[in-house]
C-alpha positions in Angstrom: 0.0 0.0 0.0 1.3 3.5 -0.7 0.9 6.0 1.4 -2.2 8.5 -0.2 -2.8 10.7 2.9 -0.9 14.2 3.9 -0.1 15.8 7.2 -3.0 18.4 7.1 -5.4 15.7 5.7 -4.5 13.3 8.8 -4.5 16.0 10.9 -8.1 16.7 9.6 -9.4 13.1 9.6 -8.0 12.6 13.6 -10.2 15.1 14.7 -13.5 14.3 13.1 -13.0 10.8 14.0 -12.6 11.6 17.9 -15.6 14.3 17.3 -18.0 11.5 15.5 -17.1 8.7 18.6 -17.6 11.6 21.3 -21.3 11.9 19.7 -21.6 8.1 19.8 -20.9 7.9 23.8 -21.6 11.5 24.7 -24.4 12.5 22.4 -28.2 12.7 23.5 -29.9 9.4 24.8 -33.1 10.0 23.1 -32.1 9.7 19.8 -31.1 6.7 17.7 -28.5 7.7 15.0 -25.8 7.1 18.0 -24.2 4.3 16.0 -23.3 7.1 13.2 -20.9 7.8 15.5 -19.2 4.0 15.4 -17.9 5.3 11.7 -15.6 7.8 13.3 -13.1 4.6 13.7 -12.8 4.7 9.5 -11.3 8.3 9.3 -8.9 7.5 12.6 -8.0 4.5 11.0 -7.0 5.4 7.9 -5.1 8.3 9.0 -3.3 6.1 11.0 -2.3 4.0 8.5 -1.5 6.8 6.2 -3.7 4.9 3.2 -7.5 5.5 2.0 -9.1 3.2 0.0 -11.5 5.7 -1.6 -8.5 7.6 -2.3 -6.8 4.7 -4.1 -10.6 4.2 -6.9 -10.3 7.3 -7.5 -6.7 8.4 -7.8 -6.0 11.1 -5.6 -3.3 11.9 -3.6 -3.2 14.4 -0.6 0.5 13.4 0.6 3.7 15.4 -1.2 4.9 13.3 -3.8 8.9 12.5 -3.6 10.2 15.1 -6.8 14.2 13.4 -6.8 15.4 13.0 -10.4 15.5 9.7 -11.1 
C-alpha cells in the first residue's frame, strides 16, 4: 500500500473521527443515530495508517509526492 494521505489531511481526519465517537458515547440518549458515531473509527483508522481506500478508486493523492530525479 502506498501511502495517499498528507499531514493536514491526517490532521483533519483525527479530529473528526474523535468528534463523531464523542457523539456516539456523549451524544443525547433519546435519539437513535448514535451508532453514526461507530464510523468515526474509519477516518482515525486510515489516518493512521496513512492509506485510503476511496482515495486509491479514484486516484487522488493528498501526501507530497517525492520530486528526486530519477
Amino acid at each position: 500500500m502506498m501511502k495517499n494521505v498528507g499531514s493536514a489531511d491526517k490532521i483533519v481526519r483525527i479530529v473528526v473521527g474523535i468528534a463523531l465517537i464523542a457523539f456516539a458515547l456523549f451524544g443525547p440518549a433519546d435519539i437513535g443515530w448514535k451508532w453514526v458515531g461507530w464510523i468515526g473509527v474509519v477516518p482515525i483508522a486510515t489516518a493512521l495508517m496513512g492509506w485510503c481506500p476511496l482515495y486509491s478508486i479514484v486516484g487522488m493523492k493528498t501526501c507530497p509526492t517525492d520530486n528526486k530525479p530519477a
